[in-house]
C-alpha positions as CSV (number, residue, x, y, z in Angstrom):
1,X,100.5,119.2,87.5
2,X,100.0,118.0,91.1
3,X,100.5,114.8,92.1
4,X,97.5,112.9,92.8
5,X,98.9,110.0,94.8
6,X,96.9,109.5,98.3
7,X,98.0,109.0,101.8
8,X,95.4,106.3,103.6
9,X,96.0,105.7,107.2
10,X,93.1,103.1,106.6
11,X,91.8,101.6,103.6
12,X,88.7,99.1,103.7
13,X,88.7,96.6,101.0
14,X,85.8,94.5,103.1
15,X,83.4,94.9,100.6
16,X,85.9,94.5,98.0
17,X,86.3,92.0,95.3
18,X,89.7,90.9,94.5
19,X,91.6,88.7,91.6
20,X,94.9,87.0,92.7
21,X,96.8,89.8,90.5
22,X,96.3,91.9,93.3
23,X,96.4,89.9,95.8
24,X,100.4,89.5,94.5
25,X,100.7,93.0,94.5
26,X,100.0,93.7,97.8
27,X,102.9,91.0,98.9
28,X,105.3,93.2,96.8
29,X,104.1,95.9,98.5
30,X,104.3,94.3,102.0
31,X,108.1,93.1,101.6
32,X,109.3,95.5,100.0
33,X,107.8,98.2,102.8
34,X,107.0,100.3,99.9
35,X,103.7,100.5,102.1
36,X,102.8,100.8,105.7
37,X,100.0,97.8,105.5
38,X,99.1,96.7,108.7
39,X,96.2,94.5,108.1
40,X,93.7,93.8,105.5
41,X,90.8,91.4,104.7
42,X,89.3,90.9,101.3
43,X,86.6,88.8,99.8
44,X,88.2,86.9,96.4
45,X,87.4,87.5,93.5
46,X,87.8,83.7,92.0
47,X,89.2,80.8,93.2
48,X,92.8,81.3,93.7
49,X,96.1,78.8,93.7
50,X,97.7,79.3,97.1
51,X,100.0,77.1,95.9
52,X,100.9,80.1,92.7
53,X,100.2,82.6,94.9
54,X,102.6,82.1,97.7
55,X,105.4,79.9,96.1
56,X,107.2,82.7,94.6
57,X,107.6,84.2,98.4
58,X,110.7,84.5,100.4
59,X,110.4,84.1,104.0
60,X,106.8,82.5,103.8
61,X,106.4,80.1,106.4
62,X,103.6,77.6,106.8
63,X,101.8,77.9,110.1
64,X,98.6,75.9,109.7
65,X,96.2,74.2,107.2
66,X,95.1,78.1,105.8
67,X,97.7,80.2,107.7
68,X,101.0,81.3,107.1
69,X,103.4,84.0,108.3
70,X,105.6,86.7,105.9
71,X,108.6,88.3,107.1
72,X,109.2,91.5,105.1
73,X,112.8,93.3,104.7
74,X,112.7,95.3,108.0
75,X,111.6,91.8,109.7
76,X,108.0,92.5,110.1
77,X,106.1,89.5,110.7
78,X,102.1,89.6,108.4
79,X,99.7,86.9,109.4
80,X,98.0,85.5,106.0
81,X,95.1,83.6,106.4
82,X,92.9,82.1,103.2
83,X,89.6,80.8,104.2
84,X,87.3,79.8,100.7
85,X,86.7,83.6,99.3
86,X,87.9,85.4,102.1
87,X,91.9,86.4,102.3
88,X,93.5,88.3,105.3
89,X,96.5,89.7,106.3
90,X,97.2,90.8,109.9
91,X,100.5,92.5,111.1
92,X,101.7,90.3,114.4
């Protein structure tokens, strides 16, 4: 059976709505380099914990009130930003 797995050089997830489930997947994803994600904004599903969310991080480092960067393995640096129900993540 062929595989069914996609290549995206760009997904939009604007209109999405996302749960904080996901939004933990995509960090594994992002340090782990398991994907080339270069940026991404998403409307939230609920209200999240930031706190929850970003505790369990390594190399998070707070920037601002709502901004922090991620270093992934290959040194990378991803912008996260969390403004009321919207999330983004910028490569910088």
């Amino acid at each position: 059976m062929p595989s069914v797995r996609k290549e995206y050089s760009t997904l939009c997830l604007e209109r999405c709505r996302i749960s904080e489930y996901a939004l933990r997947r995509f960090h594994e994803e992002m340090l782990d380099c398991r994907r080339e994600i270069y940026a991404f904004e998403v409307k939230l599903q609920d209200e999240i914990n930031v706190d929850r969310l970003l505790s369990a991080l390594p190399n998070i480092e707070r920037i601002l009130e709502r901004q922090w960067n991620l270093r992934n393995i290959r040194g990378e640096i991803m912008e996260i930003r969390i403004e009321n129900d919207r999330y983004s993540c910028d490569a910088i």
